[in-house]
N, C-alpha and C positions, 0 to 999 in steps of 0.2 A: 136530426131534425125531422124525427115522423110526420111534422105536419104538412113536408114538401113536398110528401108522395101519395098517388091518386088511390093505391089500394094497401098502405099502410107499408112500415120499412120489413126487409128481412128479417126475419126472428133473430134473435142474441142473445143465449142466457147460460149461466152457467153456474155449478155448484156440484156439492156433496151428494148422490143418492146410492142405494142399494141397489145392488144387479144380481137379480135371485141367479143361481148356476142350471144349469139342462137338466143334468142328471141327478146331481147331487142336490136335497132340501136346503142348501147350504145359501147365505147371502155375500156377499163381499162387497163393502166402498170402497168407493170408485168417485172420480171424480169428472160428472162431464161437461162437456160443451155443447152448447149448440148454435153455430155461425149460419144463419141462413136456413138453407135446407142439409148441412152437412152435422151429423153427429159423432162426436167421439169422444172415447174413453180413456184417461188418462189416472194411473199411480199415484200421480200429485198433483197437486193445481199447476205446478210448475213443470211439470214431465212433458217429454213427447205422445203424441196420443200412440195406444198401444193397437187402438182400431178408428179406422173411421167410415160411416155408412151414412150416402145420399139417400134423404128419406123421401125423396118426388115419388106420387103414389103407393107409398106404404101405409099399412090399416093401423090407426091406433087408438087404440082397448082402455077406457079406463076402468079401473075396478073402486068406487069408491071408499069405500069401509073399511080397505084393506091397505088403500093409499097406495095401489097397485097400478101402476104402467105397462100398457103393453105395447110393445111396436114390432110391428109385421111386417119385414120387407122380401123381396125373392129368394136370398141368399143367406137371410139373419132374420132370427128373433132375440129380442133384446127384453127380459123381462125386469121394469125397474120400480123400485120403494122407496118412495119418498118419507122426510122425518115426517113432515106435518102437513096438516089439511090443505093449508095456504101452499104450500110446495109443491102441495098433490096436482092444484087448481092451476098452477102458474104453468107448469111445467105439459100438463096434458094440455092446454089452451095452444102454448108455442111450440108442441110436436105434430097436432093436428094442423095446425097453421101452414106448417114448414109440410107437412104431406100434403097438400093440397093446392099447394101454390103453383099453377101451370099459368104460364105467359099464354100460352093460346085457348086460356080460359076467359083474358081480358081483350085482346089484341089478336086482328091476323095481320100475319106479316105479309109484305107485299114486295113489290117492285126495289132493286136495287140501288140505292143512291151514289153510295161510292166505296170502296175498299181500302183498307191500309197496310201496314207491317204485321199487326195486330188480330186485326178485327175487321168489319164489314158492315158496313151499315145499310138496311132498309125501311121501306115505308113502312110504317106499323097502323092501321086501322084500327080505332076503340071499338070492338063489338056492338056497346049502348048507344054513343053520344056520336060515331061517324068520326071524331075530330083524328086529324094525321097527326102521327108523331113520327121521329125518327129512331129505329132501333138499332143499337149499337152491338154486335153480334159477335161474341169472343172464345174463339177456340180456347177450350184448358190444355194446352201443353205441358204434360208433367217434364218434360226432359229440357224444356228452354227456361231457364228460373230467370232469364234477365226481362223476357216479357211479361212473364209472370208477376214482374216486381212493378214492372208500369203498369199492369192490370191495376194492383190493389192499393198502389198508390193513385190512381186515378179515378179509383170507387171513393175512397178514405177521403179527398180532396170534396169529391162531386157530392157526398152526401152530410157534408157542411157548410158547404157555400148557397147562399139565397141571395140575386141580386137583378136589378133590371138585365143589366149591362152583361150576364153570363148564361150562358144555353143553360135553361132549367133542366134537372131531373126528375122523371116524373116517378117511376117505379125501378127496381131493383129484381128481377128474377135469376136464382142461381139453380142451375142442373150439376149433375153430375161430367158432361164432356162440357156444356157450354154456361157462360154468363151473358144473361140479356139486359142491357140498359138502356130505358127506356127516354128518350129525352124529346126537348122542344127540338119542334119542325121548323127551320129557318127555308124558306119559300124562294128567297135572295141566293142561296151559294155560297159561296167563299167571296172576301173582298178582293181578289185576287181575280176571280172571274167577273167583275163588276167592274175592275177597273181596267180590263184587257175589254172590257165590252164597250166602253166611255171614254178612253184613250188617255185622258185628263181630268182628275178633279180641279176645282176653282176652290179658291184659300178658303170660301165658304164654306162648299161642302166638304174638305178638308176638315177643320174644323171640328164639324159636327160630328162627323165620324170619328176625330181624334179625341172629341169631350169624350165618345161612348167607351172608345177602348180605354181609357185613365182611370174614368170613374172606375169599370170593371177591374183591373187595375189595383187599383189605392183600396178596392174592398179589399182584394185579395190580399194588398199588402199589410192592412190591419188585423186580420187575421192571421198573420204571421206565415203566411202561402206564396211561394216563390214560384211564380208558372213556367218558367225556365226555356219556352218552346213560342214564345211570341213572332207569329207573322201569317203573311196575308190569307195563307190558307186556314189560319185555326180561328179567324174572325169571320163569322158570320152574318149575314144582313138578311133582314126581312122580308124584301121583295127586291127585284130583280132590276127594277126602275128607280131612277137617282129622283129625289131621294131617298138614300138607305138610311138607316140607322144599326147599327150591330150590337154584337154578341159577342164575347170570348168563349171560344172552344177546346176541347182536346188538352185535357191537363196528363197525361200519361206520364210528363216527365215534371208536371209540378212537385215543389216538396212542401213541408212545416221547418220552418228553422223556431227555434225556442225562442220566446217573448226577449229573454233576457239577455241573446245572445245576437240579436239583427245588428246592432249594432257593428258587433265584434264579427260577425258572419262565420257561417258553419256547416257551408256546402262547400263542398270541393270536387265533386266528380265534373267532366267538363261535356253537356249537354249543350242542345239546342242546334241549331242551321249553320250552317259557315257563315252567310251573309250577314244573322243577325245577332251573333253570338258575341258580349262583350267581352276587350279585351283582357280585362285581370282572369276572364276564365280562362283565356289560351294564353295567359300567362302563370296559372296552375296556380292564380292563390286561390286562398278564401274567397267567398263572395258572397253578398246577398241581393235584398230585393230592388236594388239599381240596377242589376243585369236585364229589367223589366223595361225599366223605363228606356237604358241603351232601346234594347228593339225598337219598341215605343219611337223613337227617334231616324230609324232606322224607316221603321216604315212611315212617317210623315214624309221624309225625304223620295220614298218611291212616289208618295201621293202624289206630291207639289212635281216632280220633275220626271213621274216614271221608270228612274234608276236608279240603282242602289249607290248609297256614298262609297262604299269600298268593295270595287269588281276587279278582280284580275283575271288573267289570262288563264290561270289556273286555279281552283281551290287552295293549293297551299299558298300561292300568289294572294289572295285573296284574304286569307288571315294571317297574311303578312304586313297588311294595308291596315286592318283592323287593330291588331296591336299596336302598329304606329300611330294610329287613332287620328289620322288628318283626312280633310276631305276640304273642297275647294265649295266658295258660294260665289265664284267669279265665272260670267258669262251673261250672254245674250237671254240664257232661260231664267235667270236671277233676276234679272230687269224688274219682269214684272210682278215679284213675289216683296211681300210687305217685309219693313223693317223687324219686326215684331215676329215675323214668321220664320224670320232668319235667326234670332235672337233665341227662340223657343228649341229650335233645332241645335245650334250652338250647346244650350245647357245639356239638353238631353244628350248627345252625344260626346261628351264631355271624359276623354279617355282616363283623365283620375277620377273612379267613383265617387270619394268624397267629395268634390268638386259638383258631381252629375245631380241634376235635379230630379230628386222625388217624385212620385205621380201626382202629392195633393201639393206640391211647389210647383208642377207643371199646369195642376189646375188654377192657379191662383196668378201665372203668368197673363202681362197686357194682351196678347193674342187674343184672349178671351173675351175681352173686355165686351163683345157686342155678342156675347152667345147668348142671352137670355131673348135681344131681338131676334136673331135667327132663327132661334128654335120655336119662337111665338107666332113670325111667319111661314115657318114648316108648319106647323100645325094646322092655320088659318087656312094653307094651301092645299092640305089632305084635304081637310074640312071640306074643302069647295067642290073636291073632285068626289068626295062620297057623295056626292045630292045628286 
């Protein structure tokens, strides 16, 4: 989806050319790739690559007439011959591209916002326009392959999804030690710091926040994207002041389960938090995009009552509670929470999957029934306060 991003996607192209030899007049095909800023050379389409060379500031040469390639990097020169004109043009257009592409040609980076397992995020300033984004900052570790594998399934995820309700991407730069990714600036936090700062949401603003993360949500789940990592730190909000509105973040451990297979489900490694992790996954079966909605449920229940439905005394206490899938809506704190709120929470948390309600079944629940006023007097009430 090149049209999501501010200064166009990382280059991707790949095919058949000739790779003239140093010494010898001689040519050999070859078959390359080029992912980004990274090129390499491969025996078959289907082979391991035999080389591969970061082209960030490397010089490249076209020779037109000759349909001749050149690229120029510290350690390699890589002389290459395309069949045809049109190949000649495509292929020099996406190598000069992929040389030239410096993050701090768009963006300087700034101030730290927070760190993870992973990666690091900071402020990123647009050189042009001033506007903040936040940059998502990714050591390449050749020797750890299992971050590696949430790296690139968390690019793969983020550079097909478009939706209110999901932290945009704006740009994609890839180096040689690091990957930079560029995304929207959430000004709010985490709803997790939002609601350690407010102590209590009210079913309304409950609600509102629970419309945003659904929606976000049921896009993903029609796309066939399982986010597997749902809770309060990976939802994001706008501004710091109730009311928020949010954002889904942090897909590193999102998957694709195949259109024809949601049903039948076709994830099985067992991901996500102990608190919010549904049971059939720490019961080791299959699973698919109900594991969402569990969360989903999970964190309505911290909203309305500030704790979690299954806390034990230990972690493994804890998803021992979870697999047995009970939790109590009896108490003094229940009082005051709507029938309808408790109803919503019930489906969602609903320990037979097939049983558990959907995200666009969760939208479609009575809870709802008065979100279109809500949201009409949210609006009216920014409204008043921007004059």
């Amino acid at each position: 989806m090149a049209e999501n991003f501010r200064h166009g996607m990382p280059e991707e192209l790949a095919g058949w050319l000739y790779k003239k030899q140093r010494v010898f007049p001689t040519k050999k095909r070859r078959y390359f790739k080029l992912a980004s800023q990274v090129l390499s050379s491969h025996v078959r389409n289907n082979s391991d690559p035999s080389w591969e060379q970061n082209l960030l500031g490397a010089d490249v040469v076209g020779v037109e007439g000759a349909r001749r390639i050149v690229v120029m990097c510290p350690d390699r020169t890589v002389r290459l011959i395309t069949d045809t004109p049109n190949d000649y043009y495509h292929w020099l257009d996406a190598l000069q591209k992929a040389a030239n592409r410096r993050i701090e040609d768009y963006y300087e980076l700034g101030q730290s916002l927070g760190e993870g397992a992973f990666a690091k995020v900071v402020m990123g300033l647009d050189r042009t326009t001033l506007e903040k984004f936040a940059v998502k900052i990714i050591e390449k570790q050749s020797d750890d392959e299992l971050g590696q594998q949430f790296v690139w399934r968390e690019l793969n995820v983020m550079k097909n999804v478009n939706h209110p309700n999901i932290v945009r991407t704006y740009d994609i730069f890839d180096t040689k030690n690091r990957l930079y990714i560029v995304l929207e600036y959430m000004p709010g936090g985490t709803l997790g710091e939002i609601l350690k700062k407010v102590g209590r949401f009210t079913e309304s603003q409950a609600k509102i926040i629970l419309a945003d993360i659904l929606n976000g949500v049921a896009y993903l789940h029609d796309k066939s994207i399982v986010h597997r990592d749902l809770k309060l730190k990976n939802i994001l909000c706008d501004t710091k002041e109730m009311p928020v509105r949010v954002k889904l973040a942090d897909f590193g451990l999102a998957n694709f389960v195949g259109v024809r297979t949601v049903s039948k489900v076709a994830l099985k490694s067992q991901v996500g938090s102990p608190h919010y992790v549904a049971p059939e996954v720490l019961r080791e079966e299959p699973y698919g995009p109900v594991v969402d909605t569990w969360a989903v449920g999970v964190i309505l229940h911290i909203m309305l009552t500030r704790r979690y439905p299954f806390a034990g005394e230990t972690i493994q206490e804890t998803l021992e509670l979870v697999v047995r899938g009970r939790f109590s809506l009896i108490g003094s704190e229940w009082d005051r929470i709507s029938e309808d709120a408790k109803s919503l929470l019930q489906g969602l948390l609903r320990e037979d999957p097939q049983e558990r309600l959907t995200a666009r079944d969760a939208l479609s629940h009575p809870w709802f029934s008065d979100l279109k006023q809500l949201l009409a007097e949210l609006k009216l009430k920014k409204n008043d306060n921007a004059v």
